[in-house]
C-alpha positions as a LaTeX table, in Angstrom:
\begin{tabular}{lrrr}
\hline
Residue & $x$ (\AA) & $y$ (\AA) & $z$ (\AA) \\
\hline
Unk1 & 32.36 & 30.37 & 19.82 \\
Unk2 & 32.01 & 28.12 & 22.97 \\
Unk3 & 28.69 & 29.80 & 23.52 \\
Unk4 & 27.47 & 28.89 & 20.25 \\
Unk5 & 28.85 & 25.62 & 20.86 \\
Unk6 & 26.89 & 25.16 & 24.00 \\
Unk7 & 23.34 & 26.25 & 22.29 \\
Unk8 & 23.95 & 23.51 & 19.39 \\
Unk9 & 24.76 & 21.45 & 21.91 \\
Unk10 & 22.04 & 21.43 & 24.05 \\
Unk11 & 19.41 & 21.76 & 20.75 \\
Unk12 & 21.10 & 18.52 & 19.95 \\
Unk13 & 20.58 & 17.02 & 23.91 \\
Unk14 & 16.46 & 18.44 & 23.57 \\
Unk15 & 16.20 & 16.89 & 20.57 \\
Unk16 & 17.68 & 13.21 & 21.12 \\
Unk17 & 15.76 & 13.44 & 24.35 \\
Unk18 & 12.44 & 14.49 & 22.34 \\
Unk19 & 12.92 & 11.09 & 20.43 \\
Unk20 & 13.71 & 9.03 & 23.26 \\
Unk21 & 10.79 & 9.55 & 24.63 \\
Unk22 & 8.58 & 8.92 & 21.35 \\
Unk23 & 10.01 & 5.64 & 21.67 \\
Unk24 & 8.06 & 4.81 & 24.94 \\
Unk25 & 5.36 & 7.58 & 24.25 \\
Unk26 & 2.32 & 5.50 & 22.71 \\
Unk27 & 2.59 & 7.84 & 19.17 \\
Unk28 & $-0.54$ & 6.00 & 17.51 \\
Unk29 & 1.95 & 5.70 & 14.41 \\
Unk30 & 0.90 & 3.72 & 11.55 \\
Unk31 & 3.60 & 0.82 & 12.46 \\
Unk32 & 1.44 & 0.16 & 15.54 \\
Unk33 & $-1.22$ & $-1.14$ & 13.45 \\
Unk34 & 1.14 & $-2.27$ & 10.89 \\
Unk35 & 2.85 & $-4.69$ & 13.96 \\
Unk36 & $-0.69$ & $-5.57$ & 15.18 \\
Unk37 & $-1.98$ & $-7.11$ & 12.49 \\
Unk38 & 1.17 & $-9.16$ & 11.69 \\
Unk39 & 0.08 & $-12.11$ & 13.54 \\
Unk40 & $-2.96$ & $-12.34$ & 11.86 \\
Unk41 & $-1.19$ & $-13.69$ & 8.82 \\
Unk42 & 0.31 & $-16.38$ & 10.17 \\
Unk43 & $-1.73$ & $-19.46$ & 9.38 \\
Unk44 & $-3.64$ & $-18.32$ & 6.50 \\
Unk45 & $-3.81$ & $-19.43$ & 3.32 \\
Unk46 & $-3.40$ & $-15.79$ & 1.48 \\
Unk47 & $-2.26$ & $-12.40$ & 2.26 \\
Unk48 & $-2.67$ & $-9.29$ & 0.32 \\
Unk49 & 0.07 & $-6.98$ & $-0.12$ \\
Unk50 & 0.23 & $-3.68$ & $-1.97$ \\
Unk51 & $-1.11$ & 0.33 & $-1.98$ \\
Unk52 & $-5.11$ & 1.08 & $-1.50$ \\
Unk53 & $-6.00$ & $-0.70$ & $-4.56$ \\
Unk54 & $-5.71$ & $-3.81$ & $-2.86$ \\
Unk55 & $-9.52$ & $-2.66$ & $-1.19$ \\
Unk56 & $-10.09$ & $-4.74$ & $-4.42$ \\
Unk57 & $-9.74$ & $-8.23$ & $-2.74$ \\
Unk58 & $-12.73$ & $-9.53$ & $-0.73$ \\
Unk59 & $-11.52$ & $-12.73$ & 0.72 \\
Unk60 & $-14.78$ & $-13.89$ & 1.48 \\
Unk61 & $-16.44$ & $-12.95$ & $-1.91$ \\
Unk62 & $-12.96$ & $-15.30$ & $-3.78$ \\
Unk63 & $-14.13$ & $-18.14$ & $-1.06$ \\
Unk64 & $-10.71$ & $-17.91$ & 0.47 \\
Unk65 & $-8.93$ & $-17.75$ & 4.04 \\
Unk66 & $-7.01$ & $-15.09$ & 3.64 \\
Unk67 & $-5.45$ & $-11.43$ & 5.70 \\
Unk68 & $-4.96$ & $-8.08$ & 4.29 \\
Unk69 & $-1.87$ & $-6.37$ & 5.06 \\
Unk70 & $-2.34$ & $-3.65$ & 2.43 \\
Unk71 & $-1.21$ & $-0.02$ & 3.31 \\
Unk72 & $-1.78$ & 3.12 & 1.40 \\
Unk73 & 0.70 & 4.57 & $-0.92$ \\
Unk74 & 2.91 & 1.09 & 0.19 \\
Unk75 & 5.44 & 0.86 & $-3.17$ \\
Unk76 & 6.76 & $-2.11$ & $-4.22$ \\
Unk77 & 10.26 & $-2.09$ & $-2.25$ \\
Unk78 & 8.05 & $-2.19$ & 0.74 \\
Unk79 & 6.26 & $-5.00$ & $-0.07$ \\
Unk80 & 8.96 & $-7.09$ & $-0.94$ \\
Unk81 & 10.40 & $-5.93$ & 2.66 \\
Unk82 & 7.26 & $-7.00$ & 4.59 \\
Unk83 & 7.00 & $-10.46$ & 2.47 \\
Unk84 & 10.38 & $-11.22$ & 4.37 \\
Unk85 & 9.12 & $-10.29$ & 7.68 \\
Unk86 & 6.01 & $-12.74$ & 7.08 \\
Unk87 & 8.55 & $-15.53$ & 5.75 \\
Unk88 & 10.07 & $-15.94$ & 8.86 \\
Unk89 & 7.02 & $-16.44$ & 10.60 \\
Unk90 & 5.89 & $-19.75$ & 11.64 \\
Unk91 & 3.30 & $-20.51$ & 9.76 \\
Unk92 & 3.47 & $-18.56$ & 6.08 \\
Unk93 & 0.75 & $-18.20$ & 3.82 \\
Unk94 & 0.52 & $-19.76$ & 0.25 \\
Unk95 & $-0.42$ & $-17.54$ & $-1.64$ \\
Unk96 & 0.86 & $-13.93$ & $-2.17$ \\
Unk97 & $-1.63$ & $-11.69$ & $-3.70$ \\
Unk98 & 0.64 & $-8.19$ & $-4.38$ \\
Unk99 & $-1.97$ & $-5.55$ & $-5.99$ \\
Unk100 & $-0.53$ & $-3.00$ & $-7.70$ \\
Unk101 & $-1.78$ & $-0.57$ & $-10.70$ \\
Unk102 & 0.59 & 0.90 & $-13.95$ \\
Unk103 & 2.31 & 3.39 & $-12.78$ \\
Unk104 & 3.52 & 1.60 & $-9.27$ \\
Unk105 & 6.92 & 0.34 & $-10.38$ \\
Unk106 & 7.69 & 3.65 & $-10.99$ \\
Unk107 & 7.97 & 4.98 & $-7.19$ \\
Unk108 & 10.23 & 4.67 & $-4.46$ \\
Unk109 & 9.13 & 6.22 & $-1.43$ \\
Unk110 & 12.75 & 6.73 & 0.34 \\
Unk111 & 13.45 & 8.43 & $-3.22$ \\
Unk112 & 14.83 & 12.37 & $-2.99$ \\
Unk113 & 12.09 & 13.59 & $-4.70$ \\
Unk114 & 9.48 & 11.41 & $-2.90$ \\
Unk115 & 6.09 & 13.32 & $-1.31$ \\
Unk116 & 5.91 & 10.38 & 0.69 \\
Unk117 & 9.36 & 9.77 & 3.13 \\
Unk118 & 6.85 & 9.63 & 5.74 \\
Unk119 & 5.39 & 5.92 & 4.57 \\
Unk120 & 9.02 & 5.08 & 4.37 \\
Unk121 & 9.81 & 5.58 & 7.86 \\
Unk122 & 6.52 & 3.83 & 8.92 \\
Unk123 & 7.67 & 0.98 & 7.83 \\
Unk124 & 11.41 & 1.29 & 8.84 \\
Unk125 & 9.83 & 1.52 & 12.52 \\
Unk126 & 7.91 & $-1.51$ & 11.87 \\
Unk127 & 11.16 & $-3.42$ & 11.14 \\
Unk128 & 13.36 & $-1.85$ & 13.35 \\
Unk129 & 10.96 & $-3.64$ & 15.78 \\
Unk130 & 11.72 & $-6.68$ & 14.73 \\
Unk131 & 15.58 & $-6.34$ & 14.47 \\
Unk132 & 16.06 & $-5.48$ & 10.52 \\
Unk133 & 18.30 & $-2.53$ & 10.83 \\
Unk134 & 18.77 & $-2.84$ & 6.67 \\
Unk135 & 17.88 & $-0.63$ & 3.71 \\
Unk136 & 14.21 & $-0.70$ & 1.80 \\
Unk137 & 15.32 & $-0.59$ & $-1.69$ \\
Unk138 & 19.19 & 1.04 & $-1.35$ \\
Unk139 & 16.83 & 3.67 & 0.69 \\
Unk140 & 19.70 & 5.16 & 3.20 \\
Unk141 & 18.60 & 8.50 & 3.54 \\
Unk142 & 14.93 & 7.52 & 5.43 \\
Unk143 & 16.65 & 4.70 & 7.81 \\
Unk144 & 19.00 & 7.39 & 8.80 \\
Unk145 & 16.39 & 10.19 & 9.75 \\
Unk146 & 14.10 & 6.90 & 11.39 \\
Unk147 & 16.79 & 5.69 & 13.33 \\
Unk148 & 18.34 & 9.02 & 14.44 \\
Unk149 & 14.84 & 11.21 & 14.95 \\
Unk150 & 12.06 & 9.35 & 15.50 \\
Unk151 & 9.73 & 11.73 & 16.06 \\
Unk152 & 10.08 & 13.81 & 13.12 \\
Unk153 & 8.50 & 13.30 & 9.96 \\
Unk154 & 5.11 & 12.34 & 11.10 \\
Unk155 & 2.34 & 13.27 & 12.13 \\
Unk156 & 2.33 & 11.66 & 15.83 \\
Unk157 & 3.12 & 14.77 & 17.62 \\
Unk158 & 0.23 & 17.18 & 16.04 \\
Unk159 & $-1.97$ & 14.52 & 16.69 \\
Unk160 & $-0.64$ & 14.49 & 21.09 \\
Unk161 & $-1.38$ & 18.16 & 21.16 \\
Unk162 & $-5.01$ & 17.91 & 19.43 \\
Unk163 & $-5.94$ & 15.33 & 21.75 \\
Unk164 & $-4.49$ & 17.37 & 24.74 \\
Unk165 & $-6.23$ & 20.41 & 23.78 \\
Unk166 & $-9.23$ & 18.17 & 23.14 \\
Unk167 & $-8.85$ & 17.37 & 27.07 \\
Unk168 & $-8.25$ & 20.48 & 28.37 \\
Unk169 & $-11.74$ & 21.70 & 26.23 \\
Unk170 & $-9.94$ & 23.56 & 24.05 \\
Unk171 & $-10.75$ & 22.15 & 20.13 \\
Unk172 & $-13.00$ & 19.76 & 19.32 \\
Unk173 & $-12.39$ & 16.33 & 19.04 \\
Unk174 & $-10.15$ & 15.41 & 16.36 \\
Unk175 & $-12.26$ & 13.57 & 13.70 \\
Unk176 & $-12.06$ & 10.12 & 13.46 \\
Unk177 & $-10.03$ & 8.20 & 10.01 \\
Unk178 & $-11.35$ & 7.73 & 6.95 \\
Unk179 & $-12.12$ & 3.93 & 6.47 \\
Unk180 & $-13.29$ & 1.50 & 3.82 \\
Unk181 & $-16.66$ & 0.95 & 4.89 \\
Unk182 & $-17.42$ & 4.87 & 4.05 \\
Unk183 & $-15.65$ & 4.53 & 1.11 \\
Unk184 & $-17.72$ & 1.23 & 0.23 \\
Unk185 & $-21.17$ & 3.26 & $-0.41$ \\
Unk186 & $-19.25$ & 5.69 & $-2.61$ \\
Unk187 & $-19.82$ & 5.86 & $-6.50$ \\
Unk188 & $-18.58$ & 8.22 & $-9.21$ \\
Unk189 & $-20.40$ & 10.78 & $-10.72$ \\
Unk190 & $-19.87$ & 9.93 & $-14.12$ \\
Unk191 & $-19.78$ & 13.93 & $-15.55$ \\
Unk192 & $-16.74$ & 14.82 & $-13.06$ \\
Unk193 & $-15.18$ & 11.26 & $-13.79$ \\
Unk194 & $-12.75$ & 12.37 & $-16.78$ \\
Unk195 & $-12.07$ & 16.53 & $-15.55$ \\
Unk196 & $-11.00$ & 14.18 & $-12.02$ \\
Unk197 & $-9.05$ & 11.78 & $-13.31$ \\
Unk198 & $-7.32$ & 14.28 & $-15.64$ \\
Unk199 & $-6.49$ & 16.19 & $-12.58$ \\
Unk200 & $-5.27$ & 13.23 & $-10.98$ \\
Unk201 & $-2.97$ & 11.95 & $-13.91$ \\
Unk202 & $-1.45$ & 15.38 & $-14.34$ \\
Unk203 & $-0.35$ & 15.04 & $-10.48$ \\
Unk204 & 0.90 & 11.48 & $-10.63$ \\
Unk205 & 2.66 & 12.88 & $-13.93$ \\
Unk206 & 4.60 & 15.69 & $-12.58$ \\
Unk207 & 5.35 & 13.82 & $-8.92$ \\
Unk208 & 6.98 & 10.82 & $-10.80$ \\
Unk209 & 8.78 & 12.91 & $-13.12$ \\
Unk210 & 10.43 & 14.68 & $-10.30$ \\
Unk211 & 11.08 & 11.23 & $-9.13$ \\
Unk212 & 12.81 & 10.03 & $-11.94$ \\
Unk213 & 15.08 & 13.10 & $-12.37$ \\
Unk214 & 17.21 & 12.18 & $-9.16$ \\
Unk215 & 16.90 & 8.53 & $-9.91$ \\
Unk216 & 15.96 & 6.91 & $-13.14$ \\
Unk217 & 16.70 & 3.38 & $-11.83$ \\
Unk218 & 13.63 & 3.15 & $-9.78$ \\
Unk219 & 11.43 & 0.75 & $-12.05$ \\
Unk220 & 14.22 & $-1.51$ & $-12.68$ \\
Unk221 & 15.07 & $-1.87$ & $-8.92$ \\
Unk222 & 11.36 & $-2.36$ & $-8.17$ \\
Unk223 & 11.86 & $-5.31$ & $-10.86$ \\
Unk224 & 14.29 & $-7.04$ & $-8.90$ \\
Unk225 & 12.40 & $-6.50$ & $-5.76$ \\
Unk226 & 10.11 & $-8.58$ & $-7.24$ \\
Unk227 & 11.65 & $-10.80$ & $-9.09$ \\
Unk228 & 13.80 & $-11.56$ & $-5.53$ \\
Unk229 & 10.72 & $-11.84$ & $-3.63$ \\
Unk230 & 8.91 & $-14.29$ & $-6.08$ \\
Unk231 & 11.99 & $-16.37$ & $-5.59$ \\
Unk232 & 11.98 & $-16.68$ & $-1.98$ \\
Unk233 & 8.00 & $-17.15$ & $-1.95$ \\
Unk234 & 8.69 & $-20.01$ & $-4.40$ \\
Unk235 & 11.54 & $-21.65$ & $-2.56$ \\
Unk236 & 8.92 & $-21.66$ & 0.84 \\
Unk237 & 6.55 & $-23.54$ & $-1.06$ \\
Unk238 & 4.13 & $-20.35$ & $-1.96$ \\
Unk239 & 2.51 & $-18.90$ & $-4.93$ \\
Unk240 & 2.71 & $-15.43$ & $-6.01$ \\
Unk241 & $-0.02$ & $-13.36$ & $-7.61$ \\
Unk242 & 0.23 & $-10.01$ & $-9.21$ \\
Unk243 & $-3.03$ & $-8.62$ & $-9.63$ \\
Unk244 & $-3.99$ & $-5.71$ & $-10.79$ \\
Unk245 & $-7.51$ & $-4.27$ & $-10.25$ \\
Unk246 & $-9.78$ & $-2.27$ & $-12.99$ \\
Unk247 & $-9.83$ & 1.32 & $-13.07$ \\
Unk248 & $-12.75$ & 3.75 & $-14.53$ \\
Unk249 & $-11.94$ & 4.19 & $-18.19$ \\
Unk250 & $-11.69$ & 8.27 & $-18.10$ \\
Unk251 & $-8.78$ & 7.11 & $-15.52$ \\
Unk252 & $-7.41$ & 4.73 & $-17.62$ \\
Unk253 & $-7.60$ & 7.18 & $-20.82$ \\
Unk254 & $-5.85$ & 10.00 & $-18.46$ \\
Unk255 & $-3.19$ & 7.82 & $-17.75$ \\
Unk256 & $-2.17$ & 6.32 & $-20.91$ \\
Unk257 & $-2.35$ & 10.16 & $-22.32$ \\
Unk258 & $-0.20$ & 11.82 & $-19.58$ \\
Unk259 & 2.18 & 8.17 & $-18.49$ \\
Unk260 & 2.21 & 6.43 & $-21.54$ \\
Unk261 & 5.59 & 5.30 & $-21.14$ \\
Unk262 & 5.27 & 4.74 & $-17.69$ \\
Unk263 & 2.32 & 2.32 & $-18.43$ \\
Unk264 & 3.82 & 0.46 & $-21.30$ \\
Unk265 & 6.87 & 0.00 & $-18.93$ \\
Unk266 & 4.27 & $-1.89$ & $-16.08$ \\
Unk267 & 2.92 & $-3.88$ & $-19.28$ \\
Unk268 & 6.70 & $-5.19$ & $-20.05$ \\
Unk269 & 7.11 & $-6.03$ & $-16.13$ \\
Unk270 & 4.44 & $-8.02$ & $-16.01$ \\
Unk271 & 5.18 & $-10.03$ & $-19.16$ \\
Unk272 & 8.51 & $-10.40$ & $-17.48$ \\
Unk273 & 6.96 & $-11.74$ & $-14.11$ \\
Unk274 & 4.76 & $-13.97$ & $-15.97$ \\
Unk275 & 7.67 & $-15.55$ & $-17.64$ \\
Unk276 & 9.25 & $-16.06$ & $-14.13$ \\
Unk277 & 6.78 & $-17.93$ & $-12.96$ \\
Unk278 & 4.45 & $-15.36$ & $-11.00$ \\
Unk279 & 0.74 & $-15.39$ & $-11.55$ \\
Unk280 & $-0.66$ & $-12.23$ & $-13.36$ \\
Unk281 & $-4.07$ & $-11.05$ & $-13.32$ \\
Unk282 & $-4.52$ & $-8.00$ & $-15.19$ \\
Unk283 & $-7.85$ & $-6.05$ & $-14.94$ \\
Unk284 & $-7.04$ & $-2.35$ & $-15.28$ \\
Unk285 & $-8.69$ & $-2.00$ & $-19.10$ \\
Unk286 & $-11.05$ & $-4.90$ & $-18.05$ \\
Unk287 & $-14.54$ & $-4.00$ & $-19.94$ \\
Unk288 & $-17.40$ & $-5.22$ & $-17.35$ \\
Unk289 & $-15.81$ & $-2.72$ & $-15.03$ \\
Unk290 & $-14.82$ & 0.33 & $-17.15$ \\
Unk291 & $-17.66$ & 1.58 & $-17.88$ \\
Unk292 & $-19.60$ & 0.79 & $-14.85$ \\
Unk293 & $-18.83$ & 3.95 & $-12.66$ \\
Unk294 & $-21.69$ & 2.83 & $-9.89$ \\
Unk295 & $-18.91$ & 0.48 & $-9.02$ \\
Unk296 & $-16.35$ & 2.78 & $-7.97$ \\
Unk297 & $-15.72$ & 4.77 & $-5.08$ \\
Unk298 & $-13.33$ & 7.04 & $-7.54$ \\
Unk299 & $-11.86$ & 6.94 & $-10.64$ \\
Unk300 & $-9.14$ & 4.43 & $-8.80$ \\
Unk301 & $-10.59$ & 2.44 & $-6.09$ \\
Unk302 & $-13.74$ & $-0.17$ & $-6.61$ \\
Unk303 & $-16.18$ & 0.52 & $-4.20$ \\
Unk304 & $-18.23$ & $-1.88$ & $-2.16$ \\
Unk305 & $-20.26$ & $-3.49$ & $-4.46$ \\
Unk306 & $-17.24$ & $-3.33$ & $-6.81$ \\
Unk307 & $-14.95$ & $-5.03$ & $-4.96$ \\
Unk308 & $-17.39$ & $-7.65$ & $-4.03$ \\
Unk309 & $-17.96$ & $-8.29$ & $-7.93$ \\
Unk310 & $-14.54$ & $-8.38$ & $-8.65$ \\
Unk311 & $-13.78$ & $-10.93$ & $-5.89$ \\
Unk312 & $-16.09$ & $-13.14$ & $-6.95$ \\
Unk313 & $-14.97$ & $-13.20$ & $-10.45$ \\
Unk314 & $-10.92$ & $-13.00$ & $-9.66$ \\
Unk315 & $-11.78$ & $-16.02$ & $-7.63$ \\
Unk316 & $-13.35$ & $-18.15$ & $-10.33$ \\
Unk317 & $-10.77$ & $-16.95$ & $-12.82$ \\
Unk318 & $-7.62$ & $-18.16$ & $-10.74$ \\
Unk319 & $-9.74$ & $-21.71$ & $-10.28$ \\
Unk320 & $-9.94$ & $-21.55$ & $-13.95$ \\
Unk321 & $-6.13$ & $-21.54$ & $-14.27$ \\
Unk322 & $-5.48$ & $-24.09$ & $-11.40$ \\
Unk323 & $-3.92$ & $-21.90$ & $-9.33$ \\
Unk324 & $-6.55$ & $-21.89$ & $-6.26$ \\
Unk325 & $-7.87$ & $-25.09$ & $-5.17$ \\
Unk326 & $-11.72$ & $-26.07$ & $-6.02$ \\
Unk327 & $-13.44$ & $-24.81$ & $-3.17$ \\
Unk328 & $-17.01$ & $-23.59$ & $-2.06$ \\
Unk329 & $-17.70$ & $-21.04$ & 0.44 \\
Unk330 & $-20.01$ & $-23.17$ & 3.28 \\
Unk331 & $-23.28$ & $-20.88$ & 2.78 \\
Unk332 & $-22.26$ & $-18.52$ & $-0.03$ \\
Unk333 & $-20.53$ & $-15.47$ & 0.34 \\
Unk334 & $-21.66$ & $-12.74$ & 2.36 \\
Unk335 & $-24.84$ & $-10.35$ & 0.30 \\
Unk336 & $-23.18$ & $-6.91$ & 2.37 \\
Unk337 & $-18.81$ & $-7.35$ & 2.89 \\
Unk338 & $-17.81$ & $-7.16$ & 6.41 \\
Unk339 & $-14.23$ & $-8.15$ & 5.87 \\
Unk340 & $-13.00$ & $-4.36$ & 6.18 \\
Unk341 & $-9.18$ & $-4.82$ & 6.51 \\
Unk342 & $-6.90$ & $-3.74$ & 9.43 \\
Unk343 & $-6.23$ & $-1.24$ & 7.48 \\
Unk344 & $-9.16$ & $-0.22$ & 6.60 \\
Unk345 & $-8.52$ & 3.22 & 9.28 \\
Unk346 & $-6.08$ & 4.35 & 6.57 \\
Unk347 & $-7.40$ & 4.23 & 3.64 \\
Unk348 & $-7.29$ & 7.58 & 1.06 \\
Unk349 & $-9.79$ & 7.59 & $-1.37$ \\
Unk350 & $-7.92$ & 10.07 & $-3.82$ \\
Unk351 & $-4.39$ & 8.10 & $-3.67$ \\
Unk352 & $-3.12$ & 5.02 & $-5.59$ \\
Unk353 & $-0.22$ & 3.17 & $-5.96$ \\
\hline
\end{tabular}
């Protein structure tokens, strides 16, 4: 017994030492970036804050100073997490654009059933860095395993011994991250548009349904979230935006036939948000895009030229309604987009949220 004691015991001392080093060790985690580009916020006039769709806002192309701080597969607890962080900053943006497709109040990535704990704990490092010790969205299970084992759940150590083997000339050099400006010359291939995005609705489908059986309070909580965080972005003298971005229409078909509920759901919380005073933009059935599968990358995410069009025309629409100031960009907007966010090194082409 004391033997068996004594091997638990020193597993337990290897593995708290493991993770006291990740701490120091630079792990080229995802809150690195995520705590590199906070600064660059500060002192804008917009921010962008949501999953990969938000690839869909150009800042130059919508004439406006703003800063991406979009992350894939982010959900919307997240995002009202990170609008805090940015609140207390000095110097707060105005306007909140929070991008987000049908579908995305429906996830919770600190959930039981969640593929995705990892994002979770990405962003529990980035605010235990900053002192907020707290829960994402009642999510105790991930700031337990962040706080308490650092170094699991992520990728950081495969990625040490690649690079070391890479050193000693033993495997190639690990490639380098997918970004936006290769997914910016991507288009569809409108015969494999609907068998993909049939594939990819049947995948959402059965990952949010085994969501939803451990905890089928998720999209209500993800209401409040927002509802909260349009409050406090209110009472600090901003504007919040909920856009969401067009999607092909086999996509959009595939969806409604396999989360039909699930999208009439995102279509009664943005009605609600409307009526509390958020700014909604919705685009996802919006017919100059549709149809138009040269301007997507895939069946989710506008491409280049796509997001460039959209820009332009999300731009005019919110002077339209008053909400942006009349403003002209001093020698037009760019012809070719070189605003590729900061996170632009993370991007997946095949995920949403």
């Amino acid at each position: 017994m004391i033997r068996l004691l004594q091997f638990f015991g020193l597993g337990f001392f290897l593995l708290m030492a493991l993770n006291g080093v990740s701490w120091f060790v630079d792990d080229a985690g995802e809150h690195r970036l995520m705590e590199a580009a906070l600064p660059r916020i500060q002192g804008r006039d917009a921010v962008t804050l949501g999953g990969s769709v938000g690839g869909a806002v150009r800042y130059p192309h919508m004439c406006v100073d703003g800063a991406d701080y979009y992350w894939n597969a982010q959900d919307l607890f997240e995002v009202a997490a990170i609008a805090d962080l940015i609140l207390e900053g000095p110097e707060p943006p105005r306007y909140w654009i929070v991008v987000a497709a049908p579908t995305a109040q429906s996830y919770d990535n600190g959930a039981a059933a969640s593929e995705r704990g990892g994002r979770r704990r990405e962003f529990h490092r980035l605010l235990f860095r900053h002192g907020r010790l707290g829960m994402i969205g009642g999510d105790w299970r991930q700031v337990l395993v962040t706080a308490l084992t650092p170094a699991l759940g992520y990728d950081a150590w495969g990625g040490r011994l690649h690079r070391l083997l890479h050193q000693m000339g033993l495997a190639a050099a690990p490639p380098p991250p997918p970004g936006l400006a290769a997914r910016d010359g991507l288009r569809v291939d409108p015969a494999d548009a609907a068998r993909e995005a049939e594939v990819s609705a049947e995948l959402q489908a059965a990952h949010l349904e085994r969501i939803v059986y451990y905890d089928g309070s998720i999209a209500r909580r993800s209401e409040q979230a927002l509802l909260g965080m349009n409050r406090r972005i209110r009472e600090s003298g901003g504007t919040m935006i909920l856009v969401v971005p067009p999607m092909t229409e086999a996509m959009r078909i595939s969806t409604v036939r396999e989360l039909g509920p699930e999208v009439r759901a995102f279509g009664g919380l943005l009605k609600r948000l409307a009526e509390d005073g958020v700014i909604v933009s919705d685009h996802w059935s919006d017919p100059a895009f549709g149809k138009r599968y040269d301007l997507f990358a895939d069946n989710q995410h506008l491409n280049g030229a796509g997001a460039e069009a959209f820009s332009r025309m999300l731009g005019a629409e919110l002077r339209a309604r008053g909400v942006l100031p009349a403003a002209a960009c001093a020698a037009g907007p760019p012809a070719v987009s070189t605003d590729y966010p900061t996170t632009s090194g993370h991007e997946m082409v095949d995920d949403v949220r």
